[in-house]
Every structure is written in structure tokens, then in C-alpha cells.
N, C-alpha and C positions, 0 to 999 in steps of 0.2 A: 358758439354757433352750432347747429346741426350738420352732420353731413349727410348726401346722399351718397348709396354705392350701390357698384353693379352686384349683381347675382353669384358671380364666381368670388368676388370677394368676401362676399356670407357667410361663405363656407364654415372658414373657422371661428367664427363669430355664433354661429347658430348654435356649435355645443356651449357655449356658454351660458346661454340664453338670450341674446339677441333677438328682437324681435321689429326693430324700430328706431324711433331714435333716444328712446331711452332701455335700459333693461328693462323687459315682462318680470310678470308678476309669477311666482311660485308658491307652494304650499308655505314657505318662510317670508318672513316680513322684509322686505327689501326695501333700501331707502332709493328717493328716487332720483336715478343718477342718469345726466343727459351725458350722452354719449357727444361727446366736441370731438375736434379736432386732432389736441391734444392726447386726449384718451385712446383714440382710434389709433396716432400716431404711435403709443408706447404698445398697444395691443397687437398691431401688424411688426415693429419693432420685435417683440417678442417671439413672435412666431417665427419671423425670419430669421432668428436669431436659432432657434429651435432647429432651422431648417441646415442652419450653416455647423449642426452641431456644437454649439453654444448653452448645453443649458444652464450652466449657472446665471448665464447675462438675464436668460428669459424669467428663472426663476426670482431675482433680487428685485427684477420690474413689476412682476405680477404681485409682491409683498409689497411694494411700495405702493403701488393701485390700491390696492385692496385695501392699505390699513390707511388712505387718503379720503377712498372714497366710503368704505365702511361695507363694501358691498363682499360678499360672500361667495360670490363664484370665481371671483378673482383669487379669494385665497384659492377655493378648490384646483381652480387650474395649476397655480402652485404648489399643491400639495402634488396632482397628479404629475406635474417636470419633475419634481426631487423623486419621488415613488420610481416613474418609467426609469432614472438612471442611478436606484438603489442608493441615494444618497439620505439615509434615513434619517439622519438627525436634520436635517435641512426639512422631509417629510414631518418629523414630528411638530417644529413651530408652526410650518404650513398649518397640520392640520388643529393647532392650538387657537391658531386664528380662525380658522374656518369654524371653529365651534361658539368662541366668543363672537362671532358675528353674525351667528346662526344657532343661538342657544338651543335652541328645540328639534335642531333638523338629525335626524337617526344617520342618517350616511355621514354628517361632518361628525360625530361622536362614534362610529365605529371608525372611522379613519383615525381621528386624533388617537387612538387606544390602541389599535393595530401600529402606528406610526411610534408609540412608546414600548411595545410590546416585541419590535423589529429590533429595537436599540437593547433588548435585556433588560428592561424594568417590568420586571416581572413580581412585585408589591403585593401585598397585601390590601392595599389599595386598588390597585391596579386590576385586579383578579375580581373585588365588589365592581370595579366600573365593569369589566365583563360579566360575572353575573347579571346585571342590570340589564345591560342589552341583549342577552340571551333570552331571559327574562320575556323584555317587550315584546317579541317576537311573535305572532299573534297563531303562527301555523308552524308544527312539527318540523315542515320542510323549512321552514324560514330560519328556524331554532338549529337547525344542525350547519343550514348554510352557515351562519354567523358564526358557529364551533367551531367548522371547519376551515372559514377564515381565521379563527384565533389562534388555533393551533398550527397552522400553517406559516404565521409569522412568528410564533413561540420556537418553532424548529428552525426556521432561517434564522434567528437571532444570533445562534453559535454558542448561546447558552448551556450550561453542560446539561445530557440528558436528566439528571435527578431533578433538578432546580427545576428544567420545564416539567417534568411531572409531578414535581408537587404542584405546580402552580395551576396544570391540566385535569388534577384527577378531579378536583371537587365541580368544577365544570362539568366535566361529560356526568357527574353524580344527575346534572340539573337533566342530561339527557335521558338517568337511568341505563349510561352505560350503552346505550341499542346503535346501532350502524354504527356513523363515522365515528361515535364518541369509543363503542370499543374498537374499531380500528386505530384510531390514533394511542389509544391506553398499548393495543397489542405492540407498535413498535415501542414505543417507547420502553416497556417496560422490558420489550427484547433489548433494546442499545444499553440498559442500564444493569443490563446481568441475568434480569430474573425471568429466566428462559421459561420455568413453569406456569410465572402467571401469563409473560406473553402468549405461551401456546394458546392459554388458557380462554384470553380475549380475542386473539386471534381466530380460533376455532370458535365462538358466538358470532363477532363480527361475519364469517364466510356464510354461518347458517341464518343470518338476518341479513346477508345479502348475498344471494347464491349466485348473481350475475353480474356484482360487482368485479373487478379485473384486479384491482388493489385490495381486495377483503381475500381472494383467492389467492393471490403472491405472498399478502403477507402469511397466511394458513400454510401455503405450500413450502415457504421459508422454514416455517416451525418446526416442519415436519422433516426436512430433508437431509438433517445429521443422521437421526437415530432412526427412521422410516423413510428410507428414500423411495422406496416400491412405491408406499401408500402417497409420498408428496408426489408422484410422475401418473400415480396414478387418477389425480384430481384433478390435478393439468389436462391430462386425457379426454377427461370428462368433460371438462369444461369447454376444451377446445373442441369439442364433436359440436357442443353446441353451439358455439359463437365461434366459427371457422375463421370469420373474418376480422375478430380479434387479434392482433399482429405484436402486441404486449403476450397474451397469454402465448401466443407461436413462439415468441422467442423465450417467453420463461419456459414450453416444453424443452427446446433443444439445449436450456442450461444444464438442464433436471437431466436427460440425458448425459452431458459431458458430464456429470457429478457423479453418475453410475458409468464413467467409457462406453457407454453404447453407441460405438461407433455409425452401427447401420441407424437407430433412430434420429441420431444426429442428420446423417447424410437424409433420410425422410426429410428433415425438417429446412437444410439446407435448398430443396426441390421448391418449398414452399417459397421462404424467406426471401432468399439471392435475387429474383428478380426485380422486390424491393428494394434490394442493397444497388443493385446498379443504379437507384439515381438518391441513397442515404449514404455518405460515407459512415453518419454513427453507425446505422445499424452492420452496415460493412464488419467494421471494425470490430463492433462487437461481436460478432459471427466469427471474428477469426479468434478472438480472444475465447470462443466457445470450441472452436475445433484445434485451437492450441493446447486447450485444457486435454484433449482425446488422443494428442499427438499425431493429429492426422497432419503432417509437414504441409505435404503439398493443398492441401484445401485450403490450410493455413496464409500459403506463401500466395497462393489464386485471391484469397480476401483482403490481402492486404497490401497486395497490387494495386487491386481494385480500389481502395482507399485512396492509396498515395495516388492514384489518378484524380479522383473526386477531389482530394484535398488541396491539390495545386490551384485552384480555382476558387476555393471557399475559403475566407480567412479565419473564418467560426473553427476550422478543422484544421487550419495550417500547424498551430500549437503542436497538433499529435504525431507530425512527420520525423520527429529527432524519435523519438521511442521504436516507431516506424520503422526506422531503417537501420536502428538499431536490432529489433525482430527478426526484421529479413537480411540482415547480415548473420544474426545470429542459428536463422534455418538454413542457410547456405552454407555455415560454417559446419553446422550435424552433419550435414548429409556429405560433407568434404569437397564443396565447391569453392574452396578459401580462395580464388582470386577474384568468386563472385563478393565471397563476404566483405572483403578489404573495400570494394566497388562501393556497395552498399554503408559502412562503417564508415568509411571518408564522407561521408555526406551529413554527421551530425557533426550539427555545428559546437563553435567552442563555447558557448555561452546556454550551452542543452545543459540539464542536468546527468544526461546519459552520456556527456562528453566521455567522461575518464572510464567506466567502462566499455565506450565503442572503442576506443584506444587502446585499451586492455588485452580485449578481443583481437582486433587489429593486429595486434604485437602478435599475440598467439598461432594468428593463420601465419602469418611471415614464418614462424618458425614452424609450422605443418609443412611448409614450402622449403624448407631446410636456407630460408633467409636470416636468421638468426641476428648478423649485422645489422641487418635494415630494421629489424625491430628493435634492437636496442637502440640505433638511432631514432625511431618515431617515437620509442619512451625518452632520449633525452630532449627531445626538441618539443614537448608537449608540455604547454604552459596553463598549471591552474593553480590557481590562486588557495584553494583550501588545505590543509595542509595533510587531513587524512587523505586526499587522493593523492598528493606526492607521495604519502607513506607508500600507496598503493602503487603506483606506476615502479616508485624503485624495488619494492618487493618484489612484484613482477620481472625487473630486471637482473635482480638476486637470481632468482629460478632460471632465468634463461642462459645466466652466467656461470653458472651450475652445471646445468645441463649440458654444457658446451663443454665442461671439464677444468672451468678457473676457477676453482675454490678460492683464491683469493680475492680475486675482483667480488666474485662472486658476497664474500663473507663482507666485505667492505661495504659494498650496496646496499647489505641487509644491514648492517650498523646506521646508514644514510636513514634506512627507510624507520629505525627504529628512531632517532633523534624528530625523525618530524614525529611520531606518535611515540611518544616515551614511554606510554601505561598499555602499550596495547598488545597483547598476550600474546599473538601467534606472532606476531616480532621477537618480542623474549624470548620466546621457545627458539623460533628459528636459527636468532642469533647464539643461542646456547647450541645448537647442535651443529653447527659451522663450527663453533669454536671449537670444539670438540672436535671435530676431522681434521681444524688446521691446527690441533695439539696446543688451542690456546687454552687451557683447564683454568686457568685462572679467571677468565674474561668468563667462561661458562657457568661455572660456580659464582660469579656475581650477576649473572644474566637471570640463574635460577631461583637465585634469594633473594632478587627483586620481584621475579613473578608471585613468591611465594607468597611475599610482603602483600601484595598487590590482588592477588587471588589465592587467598588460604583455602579454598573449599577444591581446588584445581589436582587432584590427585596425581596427576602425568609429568605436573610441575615437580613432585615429592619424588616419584619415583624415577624421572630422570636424574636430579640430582644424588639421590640415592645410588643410583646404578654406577653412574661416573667414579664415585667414591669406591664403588665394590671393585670397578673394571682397573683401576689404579692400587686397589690393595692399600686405601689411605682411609683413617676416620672412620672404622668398621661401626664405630658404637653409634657414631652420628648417623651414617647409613641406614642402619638398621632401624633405628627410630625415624627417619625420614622414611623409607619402607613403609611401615608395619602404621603410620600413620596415613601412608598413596592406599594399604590394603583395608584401613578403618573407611575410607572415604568408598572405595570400590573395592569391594570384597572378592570378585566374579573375573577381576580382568586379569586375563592370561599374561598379559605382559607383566605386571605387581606379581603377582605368583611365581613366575618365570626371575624377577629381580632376586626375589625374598630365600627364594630357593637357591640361586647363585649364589648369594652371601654364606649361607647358610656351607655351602658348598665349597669356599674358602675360608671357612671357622672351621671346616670339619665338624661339622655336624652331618653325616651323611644323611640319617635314618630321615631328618627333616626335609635334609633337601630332595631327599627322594618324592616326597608326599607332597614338597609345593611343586615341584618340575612335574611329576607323573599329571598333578591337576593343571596345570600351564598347559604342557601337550594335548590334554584332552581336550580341551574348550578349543586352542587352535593350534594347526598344525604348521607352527612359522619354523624356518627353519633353522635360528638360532637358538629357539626353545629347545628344538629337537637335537643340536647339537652340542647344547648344554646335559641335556639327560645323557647323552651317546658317552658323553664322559665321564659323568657322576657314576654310568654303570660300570664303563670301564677303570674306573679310580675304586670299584668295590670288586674287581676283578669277575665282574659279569660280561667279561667279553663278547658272548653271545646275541645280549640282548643291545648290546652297544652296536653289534655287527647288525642284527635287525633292524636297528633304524638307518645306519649308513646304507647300507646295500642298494634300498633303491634310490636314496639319495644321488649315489654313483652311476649308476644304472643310468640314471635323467641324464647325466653330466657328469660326464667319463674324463672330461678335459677341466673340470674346474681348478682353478692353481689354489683357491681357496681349503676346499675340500683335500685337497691334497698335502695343501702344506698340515692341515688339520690330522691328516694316516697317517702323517709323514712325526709329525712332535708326538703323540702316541707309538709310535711305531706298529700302528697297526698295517693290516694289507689286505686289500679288497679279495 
């Protein structure tokens, strides 16, 4: 049977082609299909279904129409549910169908191609059916549209960038390279390494489109490592003349945070801000621009501003745990730590910024001289992955430390090295705990695991090295452990300072003079220094040993260190 319907139920009927009670006729051959009761019923069916967020229901309906009745807008509108909720593979049969029952129509054949081209079939094939449609294209501007569509589903694909340009560059060939085809060549060829050619295209692309916004960005990109003047300076330019460009406003005040120009930031801030009060992105980005300048408080004003916006927006809710992880972490700079804790208690435990707000967290407790309380927030903090337990109990290591239990302390850091068993500054640290709690044994296997683990690690070589010289044990090993920390880094005071102690308990003076004298120079640590103050006094250069202590003593007149050190010399201030 036929139905009649009112006017407001047209509605979504008319984009289909509606026109009556059967489908109108369009430039494609359509069969001719009465519109029943039935069909109307699965057609409003689908929409409501659309309406109730449903769209797989509406999409499997509109397939099933369409390959019943043979009519082709029914795929389309199937094509266009899978498309609007990025369900591409579900798009590409859509628009498989839409083609087979629309052999000749150019929009079902750029959809079906674009809908494989979203999934990563990026063929050989695939690349002739785009030339083809590029091809048909009967006007320049229709040719680059269709480019621009292909490449634009070529880079959503997640494809790596080489693959989409190889598959991109003989296309934009068909454009001869000119506008969108060298802009799209320009990024890509930037994500894939070859920073030359993209300047390259990049810079055509700007000069074949000089008030393009995207031909500009990507030009001003090219330029802003090695030419930042000249990249801020283009932006300048361009923004004098399209003021009300608000892409090019915010690329000026990047360009600026990439030079600290504080004051043109703040310029640009006059401009922008009163569109951030009703953007939280562009909010947010804005802070993420005067973060970069370390301007705290513009910082902490933008991102207020956000976390206002985004309580209400769920598009933006996502970005609240990073958020208040931010603003706990500019409260914590500036030493507001009861604000920061305020803040850091607010990401939740299933953020990924969880274990560092905790982290944090812990830390201001102990600015607060709560020490306790954060050990307990790191024992009662439950996550699941096992490098952040490494990380919470390392944390707890240091704070245990700090407080003056080297034992619990050394125990923690063991805890935090069993959850991450290969991870270096665990090894290390656990080596040098063991070491103050006179375990040498547990150190020296703490060090020839890192060594195992990280051969190229020279700090590895020369801690172990050193423990061996500070024990008067293994000189030969020592030394080869050494003189392999000084192959790898030739320049560090600390190797130098080692190589020269040893050298210093072999009795070899004349060497150890010549690596301590260059140890001292590079830096002026004070065990270096007190290492020479000896070597010169063990050469009976008393004076010049006295030279380095004096002001030593001078600073710290009461050190028991220093003292007991005159004192096994028998020397006297």
C-alpha cells in the first residue's frame, strides 16, 4: 500500500530522495520502488534508532533495505551512519554496495575508495582507482578537492607515514605538485624525516597559497627550529593581514613561547583569552603556551579557566586528571604544597597521571616536614602496573633516606628493584645503599648486573671500580673497570678523580697527580679536592695541600669530617 505523511515527517526522508510515494528519479538509474508501509516502517525505525544512539541497529537496517530493494541511496545513507561514528570497515561494505548499485554515480565510487583507503588499503590498485577519479574531475578546483579528500583519509588511516606517501606522491604528480598536493607532500615528507624536502614543499605550497592558514603553519613549522625570527616573522605578516584569523593568532603566540617572548605572548594573550572564556581547547592550549614561557600564574588563570569550562563539557572532561595534575604541580613550584596536595587528590585512580600525582603528592607532605603521611599515601596507593610500584617504593626509598633509616630505607629500594629488575637507576641506587649499609657484597652484584644489563653505562664501571679501590681489594680488576668508565667518558671528573685514587694507592704518584689535578679542574667537588689535598701531602707538598683545605675550613670551621681528615694527617689549620 501507499502511505500518506505529514510535512514534519519528510524531513528525513527528503535527504534521501523522497519525493512521493515512490523514490524520484536522479542522474543514476533507479529501480522503481513503492514506498509501503513496511519500508517507511524500517526507515523511521532507523532514524529513531539513530536518534536513541543506536547506530549499528540503524546501520544493519539500511543494508538490509537497500540490498532488498536494490535502491542505492539506502546504501548511501548506510554508508554515511558507519562514516559519521568512524566505523570504517562497516563504511567500506556500505559503500561497496553503493557502488554495485550505482555503477556509474562519482560520489558512490569516491566513497567506496575513501571508505578502503580509511581501513589502510593503500594498493596498487587502490592508488589506479584514485588516479581515475582524480582524473574525471573536469575542473582544477574539483581535482584538488578529490586529493584532498584522499589524502585526508590516507592520514586518518594510522598508516605509517612512508606507506601513505608513497601511495600520495604519484597523485599530487597528477596535480603537478601545486596547492593542497604540495601541502600534503610538505607534511608528510616532514613526519617521515626528510625535514629538507619538506621545507622544500612546504615553502611552494605557502607561495601558491599565501592566504592559505594551513600552507602558512606548515611553512612556519619548517622554519622554526633553525629560523625562528624568520618563522614569527611570517606569522606577523600574515596575521596583519587576516587579524581575524584565530588559527594564525594562536600559531603567532606559539612562535613566540618557542623564542620566551614573554611580552609577545602576553600581546597575544589580549587578543585570544576572550575567546578562551567560552573554548576550553583553546583555554587550555593557551596555557599549554604560556607554560612553555613559564609564566606560572597566566598558566594557573588558563587553566582554571578550563577546569571551569570542562566541568560541563564532556568533549573536555577527559583533560581534567592532567589538569589538576598542572595545577598541583604550579602550586607545588611556587611552594603552595597544601594547595598542591588540594589539587593532586583530585586525579582519579584510573588517570594515567595517577602515580605521578601521588608521587607529587608524597613530596609536598614532605616540604610540609609530614614525612609519615606520605609514606603512608605511598603505602596505601594501589596500581596495578608494576613500573609505577617500582616508582612509588623508590620514592619511598628517598623519603626513608632522607629521614635518616638507611635501613628501611635500602629495603624499599630492594622492594622497588624486584618489581622492575633491569631498571638502571634501581641498580645503581640499590648499589649505593649497599654501600653505606657496608653490604659490599650485595653492591658488587647490584653493579655486575647493571654492567651485564647496560655495557655502554660508564658510572656503572666506575662505581664499581671505585668500591674496589675505597676497600684496597681487586686493584687489577679495578683498574680495568676504570680505565674502561674513562674509554666510554673520557672528560668526567668523577672517572678521572677514581683512576687517579687508585693510581694513588699503587703509588704511583706522578699519575695520580695528573688525573686528580684534571678531576679538580673540570669540578670542584669536595672529595676530589680532598683527594689531591692528600696526594700532595703524601708528596710532602704540605703547602699546596694546605691551599686547598684552608678555605675548605674557612666555610666550616666545625665539620667533624674535615676534621677528623687534619686530624689522621696530622695536619693543623
Amino acid at each position: 500500500m501507499t502511505v500518506k505523511f505529514s510535512l514534519k515527517k519528510w524531513a528525513f526522508l527528503l535527504a534521501l530522495g523522497f519525493s512521493g510515494a515512490t523514490f524520484a528519479a536522479t542522474n543514476t538509474a533507479l529501480p522503481n520502488v513503492e514506498l509501503t508501509g513496511q519500508l517507511l516502517y524500517q526507515i523511521m525505525a532507523s532514524e529513531i534508532a539513530l536518534q536513541r544512539n543506536e547506530p549499528a541497529l540503524a546501520y544493519q537496517t539500511y543494508m538490509q533495505m537497500a540490498r532488498s530493494t536494490k535502491d542505492p541511496r539506502l546504501a548511501q545513507r548506510a554508508f554515511q551512519i558507519a562514516d559519521a561514528v568512524h566505523a570504517f570497515a562497516d563504511a567500506q561494505k556500505a559503500g561497496e554496495l553503493w557502488t554495485e548499485l550505482a555503477p556509474g554515480n562519482a560520489d558512490a565510487q569516491l566513497a567506496d575508495l575513501l571508505a578502503a583507503i580509511r581501513t589502510g588499503q593503500m594498493t596498487p590498485e587502490i592508488r589506479k582507482e584514485a588516479e581515475k577519479i582524480i582524473q574525471s574531475a573536469t575542473t582544477k578546483e574539483k581535482r584538488q578537492q578529490f586529493f584532498q579528500a584522499i589524502t585526508i583519509q590516507a592520514d586518518l588511516s594510522g598508516a605509517p607515514a612512508a606507506k601513505v606517501l608513497e601511495f600520495i606522491r604519484p597523485l599530487a604528480l597528477l596535480l603537478k605538485d601545486r596547492e593542497q598536493a604540495a601541502l600534503a607532500l610538505a607534511k608528510l615528507y616532514r613526519v617521515t624525516g626528510d625535514t629538507k624536502q619538506g621545507a622544500a614543499f612546504a615553502l611552494k605550497a605557502y607561495q601558491q597559497m599565501p592566504d592559505n592558514t594551513a600552507a602558512l603553519l606548515e611553512y612556519a613549522d619548517s622554519l622554526l627550529k633553525a629560523q625562528p625570527g624568520k618563522a614569527t616573522s611570517e606569522i606577523e605578516k600574515f596575521v596583519k593581514k587576516h587579524p581575524d584569523d584565530m588559527q594564525a593568532q594562536l600559531a603567532l603566540a606559539k612562535a613566540y613561547a618557542h623564542q620566551k617572548n614573554v611580552q609577545g605572548i602576553q600581546k597575544q594573550l589580549r587578543i585570544l583569552e576572550p575567546f578562551a572564556e567560552r573554548s576550553g581547547a583553546l583555554a587550555y592550549t593557551l596555557a599549554s603556551v604560556t607554560d612553555a614561557a613559564r609564566m606560572d600564574n597566566d598558566t594557573k588563570r588558563l587553566l582554571l579557566l578550563f577546569e571551569r569550562l570542562a566541568q560541563g563539557d564532556s568533549s573536555l572532561s577527559e583533560r581534567l586528571p592532567q589538569t589538576h595534575l598542572s595545577l598541583g604541580l604550579l602550586d607545588f613550584r611556587q611552594k603552595h604544597f597544601e594547595a598542591a596536595i588540594n589539587w593532586l587528590s583530585k586525579v582519579p585512580a584510573k588517570s594515567d597521571f595517577y602515580t605521578q600525582a601521588r608521587l607529587l603528592q608524597a613530596q609536598a607532605l614532605v616540604e610540609l616536614n609530614r614525612s609519615k603521611e606520605a609514606i603512608h599515601l605511598l603505602d596505601k596507593t594501589v596500581v596495578k602496573n608494576k613500573d609505577a610500584q617500582a616508582e612509588l617504593l623508590h620514592k619511598k626509598a628517598q623519603i626513608l633516606y632522607a629521614s635518616g633509616k638507611l635501613r628501611e630505607s635500602y629495603s624499599a629500594m630492594r622492594d622497588a628493584l624486584n618489581k622492575a629488575p633491569e631498571n638502571p637507576a634501581l641498580l645503581y641506587q640499590c648499589a649505593l645503599l649497599a654501600v653505606e649499609d657496608k653490604q659490599y657484597k650485595d653492591a658488587e652484584q647490584f653493579l655486575r648486573k647493571a654492567i651485564d644489563l647496560y655495557p655502554d653505562r660508564a658510572d656503572f664501571y666506575n662505581t664499581l671500580g671505585y668500591l674496589w679501590v675505597e676497600q684496597n681489594t681487586k686493584l687489577d680488576e679495578a683498574q680495568a673497570m676504570l680505565e674502561k668508565a674513562l674509554s666510554l667518558d673520557p672528560e668526567n671528573a668523577a672517572i678521572l678523580d677514581s683512576i687517579g685514587w687508585l693510581h694513588f694507592k699503587l703509588g704511583n704518584y706522578a699519575q695520580a697527580q695528573s688525573y686528580l689535578e684534571k678531576a679538580a679542574q673540570r669540578y670542584k667537588d669536595r672529595e676530589i679536592l680532598l683527594h689531591l689535598a692528600e696526594l700532595y701531602h703524601a708528596q710532602g707538598q704540605t703547602s699546596k695541600a694546605m691551599a686547598i683545605l684552608r678555605p675548605m675550613l674557612q666555610a666550616a670551621p666545625n665539620d667533624a669530617t674535615l676534621d677528623a681528615f687534619m686530624e689522621r694527617l696530622h695536619l693543623h689549620f
